[in-house]
C-alpha positions as CSV (number, residue, x, y, z in Angstrom):
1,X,-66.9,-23.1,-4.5
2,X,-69.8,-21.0,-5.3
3,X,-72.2,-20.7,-8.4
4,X,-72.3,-17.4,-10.9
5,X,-75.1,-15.7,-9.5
6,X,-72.7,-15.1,-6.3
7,X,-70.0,-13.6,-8.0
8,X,-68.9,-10.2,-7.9
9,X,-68.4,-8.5,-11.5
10,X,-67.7,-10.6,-14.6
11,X,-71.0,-10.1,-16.1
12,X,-69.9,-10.7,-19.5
13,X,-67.8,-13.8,-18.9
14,X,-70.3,-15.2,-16.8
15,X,-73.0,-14.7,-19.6
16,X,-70.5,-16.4,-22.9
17,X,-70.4,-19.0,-20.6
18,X,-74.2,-19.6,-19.6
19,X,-74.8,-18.7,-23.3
20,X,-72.8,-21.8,-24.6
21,X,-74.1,-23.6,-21.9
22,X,-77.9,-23.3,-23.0
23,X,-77.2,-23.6,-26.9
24,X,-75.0,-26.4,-26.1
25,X,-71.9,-25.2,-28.0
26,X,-69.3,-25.5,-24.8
27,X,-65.8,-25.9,-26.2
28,X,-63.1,-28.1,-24.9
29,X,-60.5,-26.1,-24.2
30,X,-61.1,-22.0,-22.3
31,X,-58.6,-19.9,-21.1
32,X,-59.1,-18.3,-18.1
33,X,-56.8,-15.2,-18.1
34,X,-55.9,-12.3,-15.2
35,X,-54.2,-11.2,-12.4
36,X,-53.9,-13.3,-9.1
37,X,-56.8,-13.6,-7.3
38,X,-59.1,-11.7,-9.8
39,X,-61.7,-14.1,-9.8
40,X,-60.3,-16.7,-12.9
41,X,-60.5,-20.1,-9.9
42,X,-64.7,-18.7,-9.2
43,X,-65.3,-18.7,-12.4
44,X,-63.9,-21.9,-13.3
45,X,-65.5,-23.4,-10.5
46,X,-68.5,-22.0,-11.5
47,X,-68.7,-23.4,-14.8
48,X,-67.6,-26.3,-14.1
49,X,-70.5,-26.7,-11.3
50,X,-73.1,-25.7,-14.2
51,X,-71.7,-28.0,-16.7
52,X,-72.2,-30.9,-14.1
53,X,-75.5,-30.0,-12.6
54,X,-77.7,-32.8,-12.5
55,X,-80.6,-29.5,-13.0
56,X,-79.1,-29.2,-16.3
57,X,-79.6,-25.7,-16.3
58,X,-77.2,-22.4,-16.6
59,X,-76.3,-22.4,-12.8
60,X,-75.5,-24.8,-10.4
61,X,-78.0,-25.7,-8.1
62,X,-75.9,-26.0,-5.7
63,X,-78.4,-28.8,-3.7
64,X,-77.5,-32.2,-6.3
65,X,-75.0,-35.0,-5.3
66,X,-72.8,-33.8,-7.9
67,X,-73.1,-30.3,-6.5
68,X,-72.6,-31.6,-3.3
69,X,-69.5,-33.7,-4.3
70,X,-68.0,-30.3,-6.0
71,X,-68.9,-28.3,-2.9
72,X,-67.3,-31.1,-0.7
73,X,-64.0,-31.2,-3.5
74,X,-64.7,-35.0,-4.3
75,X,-66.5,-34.4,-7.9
76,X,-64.6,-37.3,-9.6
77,X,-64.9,-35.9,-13.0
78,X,-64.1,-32.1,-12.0
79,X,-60.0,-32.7,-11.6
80,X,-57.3,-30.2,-10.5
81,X,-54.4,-30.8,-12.3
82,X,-51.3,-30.8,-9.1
83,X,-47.7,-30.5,-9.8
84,X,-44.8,-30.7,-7.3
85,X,-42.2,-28.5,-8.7
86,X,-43.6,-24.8,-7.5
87,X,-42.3,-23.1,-10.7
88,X,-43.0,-25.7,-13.3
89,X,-45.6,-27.8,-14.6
90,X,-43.3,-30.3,-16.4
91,X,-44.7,-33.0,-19.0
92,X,-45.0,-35.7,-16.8
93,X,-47.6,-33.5,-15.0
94,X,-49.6,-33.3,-18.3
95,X,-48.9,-36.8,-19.9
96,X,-49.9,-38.2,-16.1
97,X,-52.7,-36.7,-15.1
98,X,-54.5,-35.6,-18.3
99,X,-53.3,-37.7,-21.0
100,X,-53.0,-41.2,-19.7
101,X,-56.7,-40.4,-17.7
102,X,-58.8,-38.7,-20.6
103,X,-59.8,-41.0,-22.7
104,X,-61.2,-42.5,-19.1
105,X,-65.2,-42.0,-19.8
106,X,-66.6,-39.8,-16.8
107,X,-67.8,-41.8,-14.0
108,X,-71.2,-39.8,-13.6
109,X,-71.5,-36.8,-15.0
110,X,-72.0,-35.2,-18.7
111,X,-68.6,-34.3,-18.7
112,X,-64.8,-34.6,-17.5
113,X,-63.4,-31.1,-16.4
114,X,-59.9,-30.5,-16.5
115,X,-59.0,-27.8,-14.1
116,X,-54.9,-26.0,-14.8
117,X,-54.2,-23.6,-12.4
118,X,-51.4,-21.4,-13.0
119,X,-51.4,-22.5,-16.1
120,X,-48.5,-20.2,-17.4
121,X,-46.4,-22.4,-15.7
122,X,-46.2,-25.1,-17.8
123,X,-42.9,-25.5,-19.7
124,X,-42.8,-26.2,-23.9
125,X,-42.7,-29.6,-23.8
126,X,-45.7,-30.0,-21.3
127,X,-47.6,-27.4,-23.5
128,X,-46.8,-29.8,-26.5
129,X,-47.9,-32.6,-24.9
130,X,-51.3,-30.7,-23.8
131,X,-51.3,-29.5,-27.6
132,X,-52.2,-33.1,-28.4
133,X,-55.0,-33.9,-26.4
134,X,-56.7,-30.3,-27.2
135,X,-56.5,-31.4,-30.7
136,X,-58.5,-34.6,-30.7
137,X,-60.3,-34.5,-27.2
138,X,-63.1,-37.0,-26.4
139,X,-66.4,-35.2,-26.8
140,X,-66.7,-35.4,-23.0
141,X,-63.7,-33.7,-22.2
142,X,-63.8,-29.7,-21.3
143,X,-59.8,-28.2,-20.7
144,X,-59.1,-24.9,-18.5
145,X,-56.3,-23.3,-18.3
146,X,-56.4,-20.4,-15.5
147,X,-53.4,-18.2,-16.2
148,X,-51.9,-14.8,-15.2
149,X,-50.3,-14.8,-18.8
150,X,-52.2,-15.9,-21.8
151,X,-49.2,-14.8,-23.8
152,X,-46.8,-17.8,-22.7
153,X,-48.9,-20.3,-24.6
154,X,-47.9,-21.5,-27.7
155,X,-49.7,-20.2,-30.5
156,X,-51.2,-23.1,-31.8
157,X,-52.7,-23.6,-27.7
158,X,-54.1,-20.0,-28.0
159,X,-55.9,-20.5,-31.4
160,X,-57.7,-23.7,-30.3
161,X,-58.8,-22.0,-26.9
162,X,-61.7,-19.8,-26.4
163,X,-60.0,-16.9,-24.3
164,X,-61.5,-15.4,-21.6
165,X,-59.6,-12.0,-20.3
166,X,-60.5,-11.3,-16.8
167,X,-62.0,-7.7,-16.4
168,X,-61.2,-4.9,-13.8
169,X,-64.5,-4.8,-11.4
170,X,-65.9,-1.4,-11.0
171,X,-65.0,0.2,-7.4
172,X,-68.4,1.2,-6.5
173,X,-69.7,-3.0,-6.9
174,X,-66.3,-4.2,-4.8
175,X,-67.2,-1.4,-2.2
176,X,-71.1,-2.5,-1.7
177,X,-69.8,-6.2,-1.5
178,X,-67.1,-5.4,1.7
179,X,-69.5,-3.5,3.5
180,X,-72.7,-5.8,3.2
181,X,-70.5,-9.3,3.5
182,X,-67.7,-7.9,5.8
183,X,-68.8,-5.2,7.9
184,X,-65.9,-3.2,7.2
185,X,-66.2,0.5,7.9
186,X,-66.5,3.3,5.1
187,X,-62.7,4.2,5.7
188,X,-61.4,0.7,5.6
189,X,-63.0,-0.2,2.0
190,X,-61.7,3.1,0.3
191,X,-58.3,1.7,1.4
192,X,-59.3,-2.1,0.2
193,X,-60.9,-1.0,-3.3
194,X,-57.6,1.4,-3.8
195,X,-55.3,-1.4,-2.9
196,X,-57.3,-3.9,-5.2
197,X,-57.6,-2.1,-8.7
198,X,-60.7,-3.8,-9.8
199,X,-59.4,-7.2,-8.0
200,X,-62.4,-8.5,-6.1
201,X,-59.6,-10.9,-4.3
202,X,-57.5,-8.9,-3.5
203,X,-59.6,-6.7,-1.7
204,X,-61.5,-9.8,0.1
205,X,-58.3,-10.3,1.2
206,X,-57.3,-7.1,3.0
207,X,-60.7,-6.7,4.4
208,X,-60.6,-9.9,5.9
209,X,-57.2,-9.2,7.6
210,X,-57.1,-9.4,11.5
211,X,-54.2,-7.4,11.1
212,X,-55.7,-4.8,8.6
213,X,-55.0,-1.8,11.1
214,X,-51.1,-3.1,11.8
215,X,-50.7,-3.1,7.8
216,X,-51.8,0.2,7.6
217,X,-50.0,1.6,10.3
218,X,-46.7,0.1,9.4
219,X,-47.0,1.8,5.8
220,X,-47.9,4.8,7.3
221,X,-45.3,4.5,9.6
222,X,-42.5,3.3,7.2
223,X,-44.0,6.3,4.7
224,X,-43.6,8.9,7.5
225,X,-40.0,8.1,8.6
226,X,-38.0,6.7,5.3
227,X,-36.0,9.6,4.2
228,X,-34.7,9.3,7.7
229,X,-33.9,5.5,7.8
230,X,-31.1,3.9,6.5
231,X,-31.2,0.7,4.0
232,X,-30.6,-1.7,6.8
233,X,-33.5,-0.2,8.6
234,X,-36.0,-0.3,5.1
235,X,-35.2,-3.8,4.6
236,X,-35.9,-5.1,8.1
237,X,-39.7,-2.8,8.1
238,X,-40.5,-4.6,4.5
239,X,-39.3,-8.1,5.9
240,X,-41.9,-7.5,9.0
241,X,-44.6,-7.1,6.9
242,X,-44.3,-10.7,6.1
243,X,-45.9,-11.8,9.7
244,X,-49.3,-10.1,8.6
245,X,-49.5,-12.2,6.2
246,X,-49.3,-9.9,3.2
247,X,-47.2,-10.0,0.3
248,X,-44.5,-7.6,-0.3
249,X,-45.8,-6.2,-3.6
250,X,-49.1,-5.9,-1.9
251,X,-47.2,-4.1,0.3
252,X,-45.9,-1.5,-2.4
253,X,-49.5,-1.4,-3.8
254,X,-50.4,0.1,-0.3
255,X,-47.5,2.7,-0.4
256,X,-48.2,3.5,-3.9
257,X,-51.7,4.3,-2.6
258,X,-50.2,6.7,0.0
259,X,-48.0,8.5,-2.9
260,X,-51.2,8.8,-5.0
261,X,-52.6,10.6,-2.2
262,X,-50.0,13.0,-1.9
263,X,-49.9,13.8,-5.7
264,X,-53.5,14.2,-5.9
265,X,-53.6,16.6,-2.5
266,X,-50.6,18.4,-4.5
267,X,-52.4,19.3,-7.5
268,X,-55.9,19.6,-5.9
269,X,-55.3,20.8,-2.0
270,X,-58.6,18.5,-1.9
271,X,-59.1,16.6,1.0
272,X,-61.9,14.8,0.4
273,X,-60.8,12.9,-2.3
274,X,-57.8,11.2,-0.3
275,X,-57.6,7.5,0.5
276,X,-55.6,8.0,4.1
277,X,-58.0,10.9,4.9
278,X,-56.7,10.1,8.8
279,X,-53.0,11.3,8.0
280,X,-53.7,14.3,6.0
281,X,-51.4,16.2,8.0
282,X,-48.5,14.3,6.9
283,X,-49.8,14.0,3.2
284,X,-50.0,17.8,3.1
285,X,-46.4,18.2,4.6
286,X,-44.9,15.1,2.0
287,X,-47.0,17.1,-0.5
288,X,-45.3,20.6,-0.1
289,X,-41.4,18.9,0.4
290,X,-42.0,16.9,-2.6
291,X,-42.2,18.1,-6.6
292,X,-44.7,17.1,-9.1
293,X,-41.8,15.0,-10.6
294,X,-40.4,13.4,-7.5
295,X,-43.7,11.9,-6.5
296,X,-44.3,10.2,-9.8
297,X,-40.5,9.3,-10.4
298,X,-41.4,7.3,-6.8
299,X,-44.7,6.1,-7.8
300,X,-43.0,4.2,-10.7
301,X,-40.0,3.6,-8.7
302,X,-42.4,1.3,-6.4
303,X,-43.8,-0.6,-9.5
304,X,-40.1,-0.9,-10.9
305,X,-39.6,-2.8,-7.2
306,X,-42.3,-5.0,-7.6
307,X,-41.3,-6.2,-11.5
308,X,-37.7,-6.4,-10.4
309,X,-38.3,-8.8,-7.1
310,X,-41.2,-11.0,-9.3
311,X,-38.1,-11.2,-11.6
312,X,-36.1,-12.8,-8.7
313,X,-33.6,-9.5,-9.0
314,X,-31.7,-9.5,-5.1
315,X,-34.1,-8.6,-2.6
316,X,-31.7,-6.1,-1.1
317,X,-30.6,-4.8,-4.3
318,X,-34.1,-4.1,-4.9
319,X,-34.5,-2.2,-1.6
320,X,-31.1,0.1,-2.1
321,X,-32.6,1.0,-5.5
322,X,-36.0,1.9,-3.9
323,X,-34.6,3.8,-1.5
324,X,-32.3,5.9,-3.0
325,X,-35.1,7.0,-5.5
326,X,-37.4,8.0,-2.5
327,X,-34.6,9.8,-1.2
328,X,-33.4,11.5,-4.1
329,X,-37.3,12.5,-4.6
């Protein structure tokens, strides 16, 4: 947990909220929406922090037993809503741990925070059920909903919600923060802030990465040799990549980095600009094999992949597919 002042980007967000924070006009119900790891649990955490401040002021103070007790995860009215299935949040989730318990007053605090992550998850009936409580809250209560897909909610959850859409951060502001808070060299951040896309968390988590160097080399390596391997040998590199501790669309994202590379060297003969400045020679050599064409027909072959597996399509299938197109191209 941490307070706004020590996050990254989201100057906008972070302002609405302090705003209705100081005029007193906090709603009960926010959605928090963005990709994974682009910041949507800080903010939360953040605001809920604030909220319960015993400072009552815009930013946690980070040094009050209830900013202890959030810092420590045991602030008793700042609750995380579990649920056991991994791809639902059912009703029983909702009625149990939010309906049955709001009308509980706080134990200490101003307020009871209600914290739903992955919020998309839950199915109609447990969005009914949550419909209810948004409705007619106590005056205490404060809902969020953290969500990579605002558009799942039912309309009626949407229109009683303040929405929140999570922005890109600009590269230069992700860039500063690795080097100054991980010490990663110049080289290593250009490859972080490509892979991320404005995603301060994904890029935290690729600089952190022991393995960092291994990741990069078995792109690299999977890049250099693919038109040579056959789909046996594809799906046995990407299922390695698995014991860095990485996911396999990250994965993709760093290939697609690669590809970008080559198109850009392609239309510019511009070193400088290049992400994997280290394997120019092989970026110069994809770049003159490969058409304008065939290097974006793969670039959107890779994010075809990554839609297909998040839409549980095989996992080999997925590969031959891949494959054939980089082949082919």
């Amino acid at each position: 947990m941490t307070g706004f002042s020590n996050i990254i980007g989201h100057q906008q967000i972070i302002e609405h909220l302090q705003n209705a924070i100081s005029m007193d006009k906090v709603s009960h119900a926010y959605i928090f929406n963005g990709p994974d790891k682009s910041g949507k649990m800080l903010l939360a955490n953040s605001f809920a922090m604030a909220l319960q401040c015993e400072q009552h002021t815009t930013e946690a103070c980070m040094e009050c037993h209830s900013c202890k007790q959030a810092l420590s995860g045991n602030q008793p009215d700042i609750i995380y809503l579990h649920h056991e299935k991994p791809n639902t949040i059912s009703v029983d989730d909702i009625r149990t741990q939010i309906n049955h318990d709001i009308d509980i007053k706080p134990y200490a605090s101003p307020y009871k925070i209600y914290i739903i992550n992955e919020a998309e998850k839950m199915n109609q009936q447990a969005q009914n059920a949550l419909l209810k409580t948004i409705e007619e809250p106590p005056a205490y209560a404060i809902i969020l909903l953290l969500t990579t897909n605002a558009d799942s909610f039912l309309p009626t959850i949407l229109s009683r919600c303040v929405t929140l859409n999570i922005k890109v951060v600009p590269d230069q502001e992700i860039r500063d923060f690795l080097i100054k808070n991980y010490q990663v060299p110049d080289y290593q951040a250009d490859v972080c802030i490509a892979f991320a896309q404005g995603n301060v968390g994904k890029a935290i988590q690729l600089a952190r990465s022991e393995d960092f160097g291994e990741i990069k080399n078995s792109a690299v390596q999977l890049l250099k040799h693919v038109n040579d391997m056959e789909l046996y040998e594809l799906i046995d590199a990407v299922r390695e990549i698995s014991a860095y501790k990485i996911e396999i669309n990250d994965f993709f994202d760093i290939m697609t980095i690669w590809y970008r590379d080559v198109l850009l060297y392609k239309a510019t003969s511009d070193v400088n600009s290049l992400i994997f400045k280290d394997e120019v020679y092989d970026i110069k050599r994809q770049a003159s094999k490969s058409s304008y064409e065939g290097i974006e027909t793969i670039i959107k072959s890779l994010d075809k992949a990554k839609r297909r597996l998040d839409a549980n399509v095989n996992f080999d299938m997925v590969m031959d597919l891949l494959l054939m197109k980089i082949k082919e191209n």
